[in-house]
N, C-alpha and C positions, 0 to 999 in steps of 0.2 A: 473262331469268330473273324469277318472279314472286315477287314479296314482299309478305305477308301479316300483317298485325297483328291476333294471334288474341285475348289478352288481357292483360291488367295486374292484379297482385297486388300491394297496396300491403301494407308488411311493420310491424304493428301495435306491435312491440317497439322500432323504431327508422327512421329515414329512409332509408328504402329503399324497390326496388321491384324486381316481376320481371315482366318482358314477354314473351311467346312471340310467336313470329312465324315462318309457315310460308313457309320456301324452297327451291323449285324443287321443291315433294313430300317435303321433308325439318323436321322441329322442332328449333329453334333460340331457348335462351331471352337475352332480357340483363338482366343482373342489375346494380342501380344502386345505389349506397350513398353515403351524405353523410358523409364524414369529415373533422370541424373547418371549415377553409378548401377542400378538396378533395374530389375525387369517385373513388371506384372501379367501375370498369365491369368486370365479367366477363360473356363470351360463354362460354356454355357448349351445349353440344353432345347428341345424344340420348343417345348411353354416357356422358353425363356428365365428358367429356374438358371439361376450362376452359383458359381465357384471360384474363391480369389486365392491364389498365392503366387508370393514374392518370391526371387531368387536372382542370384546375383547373374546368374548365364544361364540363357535361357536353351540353350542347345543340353543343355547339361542337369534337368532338374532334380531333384529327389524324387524319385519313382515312387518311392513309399507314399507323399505327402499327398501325390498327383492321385494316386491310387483310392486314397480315402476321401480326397474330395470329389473324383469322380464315381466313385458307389454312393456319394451322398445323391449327384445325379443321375442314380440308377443305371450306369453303366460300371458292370462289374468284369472290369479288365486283369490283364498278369500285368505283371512287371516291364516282362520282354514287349509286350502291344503297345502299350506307352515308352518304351523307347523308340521301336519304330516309329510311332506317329513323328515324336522330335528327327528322329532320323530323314524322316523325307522333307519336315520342314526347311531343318538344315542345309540339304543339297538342294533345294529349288532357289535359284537366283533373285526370285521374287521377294525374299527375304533380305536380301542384301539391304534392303529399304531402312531396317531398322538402323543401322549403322550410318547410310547415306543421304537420308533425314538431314534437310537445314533448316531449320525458321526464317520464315520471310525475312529480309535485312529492308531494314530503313532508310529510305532515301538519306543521304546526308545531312538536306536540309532539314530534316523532318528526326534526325539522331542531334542537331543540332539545336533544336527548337526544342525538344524534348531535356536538353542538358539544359539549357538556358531557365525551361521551368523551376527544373525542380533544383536549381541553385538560388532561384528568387524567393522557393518556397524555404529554403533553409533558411532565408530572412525573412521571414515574415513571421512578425510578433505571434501572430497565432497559427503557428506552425500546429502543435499541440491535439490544437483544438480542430482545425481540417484533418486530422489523423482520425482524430475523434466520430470526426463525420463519415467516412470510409468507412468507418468499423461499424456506426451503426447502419447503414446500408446490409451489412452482414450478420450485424448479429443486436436482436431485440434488447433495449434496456442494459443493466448492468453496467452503466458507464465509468465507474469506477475500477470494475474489476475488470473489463477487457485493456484500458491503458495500465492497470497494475501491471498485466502478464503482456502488451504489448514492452512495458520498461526493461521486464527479467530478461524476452530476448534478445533486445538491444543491447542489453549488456553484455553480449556475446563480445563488444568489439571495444571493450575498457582495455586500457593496456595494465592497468592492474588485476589480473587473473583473480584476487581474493574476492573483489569486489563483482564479477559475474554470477550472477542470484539465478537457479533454477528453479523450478516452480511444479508444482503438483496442484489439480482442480481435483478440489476432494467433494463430495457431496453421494445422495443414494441414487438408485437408478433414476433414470429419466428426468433429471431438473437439466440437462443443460450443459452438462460438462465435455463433450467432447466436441459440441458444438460451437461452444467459447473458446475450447483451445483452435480448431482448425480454421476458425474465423479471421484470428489473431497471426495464426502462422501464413497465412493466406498471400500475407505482406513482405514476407522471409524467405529465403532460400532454406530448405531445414531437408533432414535426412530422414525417412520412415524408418523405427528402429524395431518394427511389430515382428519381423519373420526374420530378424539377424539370429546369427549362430556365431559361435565361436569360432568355427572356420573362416566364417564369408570376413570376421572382424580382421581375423592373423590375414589375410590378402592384402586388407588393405594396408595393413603397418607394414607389409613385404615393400610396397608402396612408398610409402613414409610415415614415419613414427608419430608424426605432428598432425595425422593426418583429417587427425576432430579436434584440434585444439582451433577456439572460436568459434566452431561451428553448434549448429541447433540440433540437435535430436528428437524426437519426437515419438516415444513409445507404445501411444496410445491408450487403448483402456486396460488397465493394470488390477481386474479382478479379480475375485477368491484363490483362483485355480490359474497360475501363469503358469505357462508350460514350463518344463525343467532347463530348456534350451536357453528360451528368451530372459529365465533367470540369472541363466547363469551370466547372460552379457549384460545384465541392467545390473547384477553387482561389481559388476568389470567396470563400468563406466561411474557406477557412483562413488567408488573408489578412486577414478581417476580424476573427476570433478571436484572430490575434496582436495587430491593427494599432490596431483598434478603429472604423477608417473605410477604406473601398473606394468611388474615384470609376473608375466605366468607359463607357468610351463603345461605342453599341451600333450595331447596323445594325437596324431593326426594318421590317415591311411584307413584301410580295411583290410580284412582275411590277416593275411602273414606278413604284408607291405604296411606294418605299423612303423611309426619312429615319433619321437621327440622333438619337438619344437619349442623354440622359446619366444613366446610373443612378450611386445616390449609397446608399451603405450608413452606418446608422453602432451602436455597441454591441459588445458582446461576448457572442456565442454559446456555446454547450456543444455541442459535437458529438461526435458517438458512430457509431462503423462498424467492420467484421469485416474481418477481411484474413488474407492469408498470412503477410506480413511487416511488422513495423512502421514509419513511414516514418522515411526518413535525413534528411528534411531538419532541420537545428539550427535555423532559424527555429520551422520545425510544433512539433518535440520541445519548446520550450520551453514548452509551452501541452499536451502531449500525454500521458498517463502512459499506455503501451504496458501492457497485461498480457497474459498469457500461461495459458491456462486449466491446470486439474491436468490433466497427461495419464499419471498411475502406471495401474500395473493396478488398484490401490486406487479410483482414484475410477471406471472400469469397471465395477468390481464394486456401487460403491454405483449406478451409471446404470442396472446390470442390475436392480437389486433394485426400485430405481425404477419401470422399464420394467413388474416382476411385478404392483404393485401397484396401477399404471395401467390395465394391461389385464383385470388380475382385480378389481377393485373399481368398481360404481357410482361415477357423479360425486361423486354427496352424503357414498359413503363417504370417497372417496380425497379429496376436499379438503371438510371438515366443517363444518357453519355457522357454529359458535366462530372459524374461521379465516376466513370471508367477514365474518363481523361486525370480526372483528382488522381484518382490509384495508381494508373501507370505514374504520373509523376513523383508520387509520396514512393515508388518503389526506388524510382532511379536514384532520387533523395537517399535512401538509404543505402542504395552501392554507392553515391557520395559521402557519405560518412563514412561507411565502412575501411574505403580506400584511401583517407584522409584524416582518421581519425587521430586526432592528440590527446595526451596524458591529463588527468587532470589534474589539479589540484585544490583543495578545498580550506580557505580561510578560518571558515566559522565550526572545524572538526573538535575544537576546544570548548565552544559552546555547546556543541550537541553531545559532545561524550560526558560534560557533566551535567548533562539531563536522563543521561540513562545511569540508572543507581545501581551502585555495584551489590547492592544490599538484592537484586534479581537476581535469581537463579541464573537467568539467560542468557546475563547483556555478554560476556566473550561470546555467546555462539551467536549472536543475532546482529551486534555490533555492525557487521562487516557487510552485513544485507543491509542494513537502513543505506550506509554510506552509498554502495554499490547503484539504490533506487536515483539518488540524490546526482551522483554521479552521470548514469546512463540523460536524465535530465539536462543537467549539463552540456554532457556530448552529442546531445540533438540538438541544442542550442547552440552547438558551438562558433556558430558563424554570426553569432549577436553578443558574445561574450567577451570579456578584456582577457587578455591574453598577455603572459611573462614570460621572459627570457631568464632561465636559468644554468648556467655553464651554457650555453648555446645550444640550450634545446628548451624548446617553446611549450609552454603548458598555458590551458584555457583555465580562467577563475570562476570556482562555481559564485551565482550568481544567490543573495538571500531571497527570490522569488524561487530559483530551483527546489529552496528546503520551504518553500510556501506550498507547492507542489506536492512534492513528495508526503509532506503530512494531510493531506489534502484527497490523495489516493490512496495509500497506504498504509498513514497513523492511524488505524482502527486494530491494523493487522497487526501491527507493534504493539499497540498497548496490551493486546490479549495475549503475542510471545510473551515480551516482559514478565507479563504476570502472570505467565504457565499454568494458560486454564487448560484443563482437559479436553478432547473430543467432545465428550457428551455436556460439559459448562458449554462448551462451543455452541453446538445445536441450543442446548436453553435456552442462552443467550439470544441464540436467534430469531426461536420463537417465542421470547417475550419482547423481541422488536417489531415482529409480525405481529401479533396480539396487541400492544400496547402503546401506547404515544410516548413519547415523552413529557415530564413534566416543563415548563416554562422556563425555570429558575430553581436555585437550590429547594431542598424541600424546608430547611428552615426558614428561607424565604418566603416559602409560600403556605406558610404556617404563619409566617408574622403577617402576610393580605392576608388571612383569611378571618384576622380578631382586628383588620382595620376600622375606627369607627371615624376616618376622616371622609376617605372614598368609598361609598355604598357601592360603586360599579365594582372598584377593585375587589370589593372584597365577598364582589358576587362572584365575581372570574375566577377568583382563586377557590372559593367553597366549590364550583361545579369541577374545578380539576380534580380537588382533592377524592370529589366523590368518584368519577369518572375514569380515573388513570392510574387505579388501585386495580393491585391484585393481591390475591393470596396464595400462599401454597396450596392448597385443594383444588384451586382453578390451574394451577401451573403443574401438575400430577396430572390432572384431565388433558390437559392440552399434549402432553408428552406420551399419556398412559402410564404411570412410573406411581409406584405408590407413594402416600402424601411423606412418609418419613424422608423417603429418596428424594423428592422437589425440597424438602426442606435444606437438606444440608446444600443442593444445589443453589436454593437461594442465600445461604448465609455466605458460601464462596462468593458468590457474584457481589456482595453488599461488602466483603473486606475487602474484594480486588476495585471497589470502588464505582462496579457498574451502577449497582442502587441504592436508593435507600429506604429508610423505611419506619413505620412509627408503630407502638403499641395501640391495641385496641382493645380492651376487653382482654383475655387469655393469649387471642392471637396477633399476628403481623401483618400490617398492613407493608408492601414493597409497592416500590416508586422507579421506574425507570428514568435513571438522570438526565439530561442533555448533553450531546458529546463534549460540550465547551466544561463540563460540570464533570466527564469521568475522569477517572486518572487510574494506572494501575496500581496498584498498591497491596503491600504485604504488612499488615500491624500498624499501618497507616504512614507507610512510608513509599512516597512516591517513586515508581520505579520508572515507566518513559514519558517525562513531564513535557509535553506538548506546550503547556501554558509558559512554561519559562523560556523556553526554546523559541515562541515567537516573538516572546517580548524583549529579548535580546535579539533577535533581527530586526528591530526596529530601530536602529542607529546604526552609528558608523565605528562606535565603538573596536566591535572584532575584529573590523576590515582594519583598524589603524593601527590596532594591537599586532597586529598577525605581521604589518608589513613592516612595523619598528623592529618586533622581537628577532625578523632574521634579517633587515637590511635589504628589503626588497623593494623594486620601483613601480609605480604603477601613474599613469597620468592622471590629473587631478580631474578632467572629463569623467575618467570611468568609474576615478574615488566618489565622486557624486551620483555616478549612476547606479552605483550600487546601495548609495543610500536611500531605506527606504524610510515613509513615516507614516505615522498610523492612518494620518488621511489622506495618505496613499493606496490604502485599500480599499476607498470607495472605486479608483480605476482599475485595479488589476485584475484580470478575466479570471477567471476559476477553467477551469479543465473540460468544464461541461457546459461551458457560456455559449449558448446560439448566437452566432454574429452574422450567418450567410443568408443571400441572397435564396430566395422562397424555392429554387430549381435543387439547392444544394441540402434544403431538409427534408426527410423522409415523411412520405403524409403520416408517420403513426407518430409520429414527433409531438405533436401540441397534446396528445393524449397522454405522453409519457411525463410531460412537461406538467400538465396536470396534477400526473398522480404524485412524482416524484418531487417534482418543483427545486431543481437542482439552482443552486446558488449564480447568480450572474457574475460579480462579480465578489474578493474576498469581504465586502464590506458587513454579512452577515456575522464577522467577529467581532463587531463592533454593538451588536445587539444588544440591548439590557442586559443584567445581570452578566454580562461578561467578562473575565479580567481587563480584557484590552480595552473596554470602555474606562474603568477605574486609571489603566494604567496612560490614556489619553490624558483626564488630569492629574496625576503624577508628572506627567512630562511638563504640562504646562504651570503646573506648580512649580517645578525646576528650572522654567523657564525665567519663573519671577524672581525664584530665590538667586538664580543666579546678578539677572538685575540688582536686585537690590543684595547682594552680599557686602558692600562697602556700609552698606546704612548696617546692617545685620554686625558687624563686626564693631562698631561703632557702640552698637545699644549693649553689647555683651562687654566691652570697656566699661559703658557707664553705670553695669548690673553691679560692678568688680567694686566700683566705688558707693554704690549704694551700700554694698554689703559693708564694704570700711566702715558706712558713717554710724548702721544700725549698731557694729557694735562698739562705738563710740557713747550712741544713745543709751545702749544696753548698762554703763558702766554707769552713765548721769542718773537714767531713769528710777536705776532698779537699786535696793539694798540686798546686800548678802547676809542673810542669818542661818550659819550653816549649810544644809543644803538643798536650801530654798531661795528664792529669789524672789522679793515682793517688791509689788509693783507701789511707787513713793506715791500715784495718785489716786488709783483704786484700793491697796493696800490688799491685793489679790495676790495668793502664793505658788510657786510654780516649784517643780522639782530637776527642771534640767532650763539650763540658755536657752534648748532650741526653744522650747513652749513659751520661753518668754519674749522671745526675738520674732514668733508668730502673733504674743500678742502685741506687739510693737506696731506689726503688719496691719493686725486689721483693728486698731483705733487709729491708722493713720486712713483706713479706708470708712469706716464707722466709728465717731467717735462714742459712740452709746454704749458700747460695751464695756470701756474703760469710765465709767463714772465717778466724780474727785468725791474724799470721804464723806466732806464736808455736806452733799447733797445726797447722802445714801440716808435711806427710810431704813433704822435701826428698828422699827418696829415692826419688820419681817423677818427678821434673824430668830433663826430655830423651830420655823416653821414648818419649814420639809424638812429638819433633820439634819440641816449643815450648815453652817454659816457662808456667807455670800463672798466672800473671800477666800475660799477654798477651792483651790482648784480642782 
């Protein structure tokens, strides 16, 4: 078969190149790119049919790999043809390009203009939130879940290695998941880890041993059938992400030039990959936070709109240069962190460890992820936070809006570790969020509106809920396909871990989907990650004063106030998903997602009826009084001391003792113990009608009911 090297087109915008080359009477281009440490090869085809694969040197491929992807495009080559092809590659000078490749350099002023931003941007209270805006430019809806997995891989650069959270997007085909991850990585410098091999890994630790520790991985989609290759390096690495060192020994060579090698790992990585299912193992899970992308019709609808204004809009329109200038800045932002990043430390870890109950299954393995979410928070704020001197090294203090945040994004994904639902509770769950509303308010709550006979509105609202926002197991069997016994037991799990509840009707159940202020996780009805407690001891200053007595540490009294927050302080502080920019900076599908989803502006929505923090608003202001008047209060519990003195003073004048009875001298009413008599002391000083003197008693009603009126 003849092969032909027609020409080389070196690709002026980046380290690439593209070579045609005529085989057997047929064109055939190969396409070469320099990415990072690695090289991408695509063989592509005259209809333009492609072929991808990765390799570390590209002079040098697997002839095998090249082999089968090129019969997939109908050219069915040897071994030896495909190495010639790279052979002439190699020796044409035209290639030098991929090595000799610069990126344009930035005028100075324009490297300086650009530092300046994105150091302005790390002070800006809504840092967050323009992160926020970048991503939806990328990727439709899910605003929750794309800053969840943007938090995991910023934790890349914690200097506490336990706390670096890796992440898996589990869901079934087609909802979204590797589009949410590459969205998110979009922002990061991270490593393709889809066509590593155990070889290409032992090079790099030839390299340096350290040589992923921090770094992002990125393995892709992780379904049914992973090769045995890419297996064996993603157990290499999630061993090294829990362990922090992986020693393995290797077979390396071919034919008779085999020998032994010992690859030696050491750091902790971030890794990030798509799957069906998230994995079981509790080592991985401990280091893992699973999410689960929005799969309602709601966020379809915001993908479709998405989809409208992608294909109907130029580039320049649909992603606008306000928003490329955003991104390059938000990027340099984070090689400022990266490069500058301090330890942290966290005040209120005494309040949140005793809200995760040890009575969970899960809290040691999950522990270390909340903190880590709470942390990475932190160290994107770090340039707006108080900061300590400890032995003469500086640590940032997380801040009680950081853990406002973090449950904010996250605390869904927690309560459901905690309380170690299943996979398939998972999915239920989800599509009884899809199907269902939530109800308003606790359902005994709205059991008591709905036999209101004050408010006829109220007690109309609440009868159309009750009817309206019910399901049953037969509907939740249809909705899944699962026969009704199987939705059964799913719904009795979901109703002990607290997600619902639910009343009898007839033979059967009626289920109620709570409100999230309303679920808790729970096992026997013991709260296992209490949210509720957790923000109502952020509401003071209490932790922060605690925390900095117990070890003798200083903090200026500016930042001790800045830290403290109070309940109507949450009418101000922005939620994660608060529109605040100017009309250029939000995406046109925006006011339709804002529609459907109507994400919270700021946290004052904890403040809604039926909430604890409503309750716990007069709590505080009750405490406010009692504190006030605690002098009067101490005063009137003196002169209770002496009331009590004088009654049983009275007790002695009042009363006769005849055994053991105690009759009263003026009713001549018998009692069997002091207290009952020193009660009725009580209430003839408050009614004297009940104590009536003998002299005025109608003797001509005694033994009418059967007792005499002196009897007690």
């Amino acid at each position: 078969m003849g092969i032909k090297l027609v020409e080389i087109k070196q690709i002026k915008e980046k380290p690439a190149i593209k070579a045609y080359f005529e085989v057997n009477n047929r064109f055939m281009a190969v396409f070469i790119e320099k990415q990072g440490k690695k090289y991408q090869i695509v063989f592509i085809e005259e209809g333009g049919k492609k072929a991808f694969i990765s390799v570390d040197d590209w002079k040098d491929p697997s002839t095998r790999k090249c082999k089968r992807k090129l019969k997939l495009l109908g050219f069915d080559l040897k071994e030896e043809e495909i190495e010639r092809i790279f052979f002439e590659l190699a020796n044409d000078n035209r290639t030098l390009w991929l090595e000799e490749w610069t990126p344009p350099k930035l005028g100075k002023e324009d490297s300086d203009d650009l530092e300046e931003k994105a150091r302005e941007l790390l002070k800006d209270p809504l840092l967050l939130q323009k992160i926020r805006t970048v991503l939806d430019f990328k990727i439709a809806g899910m605003g929750k879940k794309k800053l969840a997995i943007f938090l995991c891989l910023l934790s890349k650069n914690l200097k506490d290695p336990k706390e670096r959270v890796s992440s898996c997007i589990y869901g079934k085909w087609g909802e979204g998941k590797s589009f949410l991850a590459e969205g998110v990585l979009s922002l990061f410098d991270f490593i393709r880890m889809n066509s590593a091999t155990l070889a290409s890994v032992y090079r790099d630790s030839m390299k340096d041993p350290w040589f992923y520790d921090g770094k992002i991985l990125y393995f892709g989609d992780l379904g049914d059938e992973i090769p045995d290759d890419l297996k064996e390096v993603l157990q290499l690495f999630k061993q090294l992400m829990t362990e922090g060192e992986v020693v393995k020994k290797l077979v390396m060579g071919s034919g008779e030039e085999l020998e032994t090698v010992e690859l030696k790992l050491y750091g902790y990585p971030v890794l990030i990959w798509t799957a069906q299912a998230p994995p079981e193992d509790e080592q991985q899970l401990s280091r893992i936070l699973p999410i689960l992308p929005e799969l309602s019709d709601k966020q379809r609808e915001i993908v479709r709109e998405f989809s409208n204004f992608e294909k109907e809009l130029p580039r320049e329109k649909f992603y606008p240069k306000e928003i490329e200038e955003l991104e390059r800045v938000v990027k340099r932002a984070l090689k400022i962190l990266e490069k500058e990043a301090l330890p942290v430390i966290n005040p209120y870890a005494r309040l949140i460890n005793n809200c995760m109950s040890v009575h969970s299954p899960n809290v040691n393995r999950d522990r270390n992820k909340f903190f880590g979410i709470i942390s990475a928070i932190t160290h994107l704020y770090q340039f707006q936070r108080a900061k300590i001197k400890i032995e003469d090294r500086e640590y940032v203090v997380t801040h009680p809006v950081d853990v406002l945040y973090a449950l904010y994004l996250v605390g869904e994904e927690f309560e459901t570790l905690f309380g170690a639902l299943d996979t398939f509770s998972q999915k239920a769950y989800q599509i009884i969020k899809e199907k269902v509303e939530p109800i308003s308010c606790s359902l005994k709550e709205l059991l008591s509106r709905s036999a209101s006979f004050e408010d006829v509105e109220v007690r109309k609202e609440a009868t159309h809920e009750l009817k309206t926002k019910a399901f049953t197991n037969e509907e939740l069997a249809e909705w899944l396909n699962v026969h009704v016994k199987t939705a059964r037991k799913l719904t009795l799990k979901l109703y002990k871990k607290g997600l619902l509840d639910r009343i009898k009707e007839g033979r059967s159940w009626k289920y109620y989907l709570l409100p999230e202020y309303k679920q808790r996780g729970k096992t026997n009805g013991v709260v296992l990650f209490d949210t509720q407690s957790m923000l109502e001891g952020l509401l003071s200053e209490k932790e922060l004063l605690e925390w900095l007595d117990r070890y003798g540490f200083d903090m200026p009294q500016e930042s001790i106030e800045e830290y403290s927050i109070k309940v109507d302080d949450l009418k101000h502080i922005l939620t994660p998903e608060a529109r605040v920019f100017e009309i250029t900076y939000i995406p046109p599908w925006d006011s339709y997602e804002i529609k459907l989803f109507k994400p919270p502006f700021t946290f004052d929505f904890l403040l809604e009826d039926g909430n604890v923090l409503r309750v716990r608003k007069s709590v505080l202001d009750e405490d406010l009084t009692n504190e006030i008047n605690r002098e009067d209060k101490n005063e009137e519990e003196g002169s209770e001391i002496e009331e009590e003195n004088k009654i049983e003073e009275r007790l002695k004048e009042d009363f006769d003792k005849e055994g053991e009875f105690w009759i009263c001298k003026r009713c001549k009413s018998r009692f069997l113990s002091g207290k009952d008599a020193i009660y009725h002391l009580k209430a003839r000083a408050q009614n004297p009608e009940v104590c009536v003197p003998v002299e005025e008693y109608d003797f001509s009603m005694e033994g009418v009911l059967g007792y005499e009126k002196r009897d007690d």
